[in-house]
C-alpha positions in Angstrom: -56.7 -154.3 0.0 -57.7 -155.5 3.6 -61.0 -158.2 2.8 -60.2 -158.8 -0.9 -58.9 -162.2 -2.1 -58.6 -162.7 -5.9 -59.0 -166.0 -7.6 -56.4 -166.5 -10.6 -55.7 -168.7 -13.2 -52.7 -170.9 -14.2 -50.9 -168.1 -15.6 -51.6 -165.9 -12.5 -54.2 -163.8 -14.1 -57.1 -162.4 -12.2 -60.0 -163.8 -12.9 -62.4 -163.3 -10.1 -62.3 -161.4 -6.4 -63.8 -162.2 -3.5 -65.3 -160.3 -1.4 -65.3 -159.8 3.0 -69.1 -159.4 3.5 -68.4 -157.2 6.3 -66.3 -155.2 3.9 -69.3 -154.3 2.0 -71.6 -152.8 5.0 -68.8 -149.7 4.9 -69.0 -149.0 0.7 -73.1 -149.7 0.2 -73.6 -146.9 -2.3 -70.5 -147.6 -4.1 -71.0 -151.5 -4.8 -74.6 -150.5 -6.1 -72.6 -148.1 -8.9 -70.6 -150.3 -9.5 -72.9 -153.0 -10.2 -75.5 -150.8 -11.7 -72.5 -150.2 -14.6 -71.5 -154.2 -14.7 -75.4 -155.0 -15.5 -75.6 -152.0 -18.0 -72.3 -152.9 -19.4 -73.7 -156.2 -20.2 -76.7 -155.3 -21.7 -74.9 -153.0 -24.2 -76.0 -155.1 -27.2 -79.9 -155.5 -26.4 -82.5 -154.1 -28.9 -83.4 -150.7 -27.6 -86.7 -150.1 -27.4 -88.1 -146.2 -27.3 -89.5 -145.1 -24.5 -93.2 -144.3 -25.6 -93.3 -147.9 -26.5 -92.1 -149.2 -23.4 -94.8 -146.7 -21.7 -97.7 -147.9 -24.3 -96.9 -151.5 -23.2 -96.8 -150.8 -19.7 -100.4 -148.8 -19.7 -101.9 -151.7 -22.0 -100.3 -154.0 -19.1 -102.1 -152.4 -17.0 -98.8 -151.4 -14.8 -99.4 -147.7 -15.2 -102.1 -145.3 -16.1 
């Protein structure tokens, strides 16, 4: 693909891409989905917390009403 380099390792395995900046401007919307599933990927094995306690903390916060 035309603006993507990847970086591999001694055995030729892909281990990181790079990226054209200018590449980017064209596929906004689709970079933020896919980072949006990298960074929820990698929060797969936090605690989950329940949503009315993440809303009680907030209001005692003072973030929302």
């Amino acid at each position: 693909m035309k603006g993507v380099s990847y970086i591999t390792d001694e055995h030729n395995r892909k281990k990181a891409v790079v990226i054209d900046l200018k590449l980017l401007e064209h596929y906004d919307e689709g970079i933020e989905d896919l980072l949006d599933g990298i960074i929820a990927e990698s929060r797969e094995h936090e605690e989950k917390v329940p949503l009315d306690k993440v809303i009680k903390g907030l209001k005692k916060a003072g973030k929302i009403k």
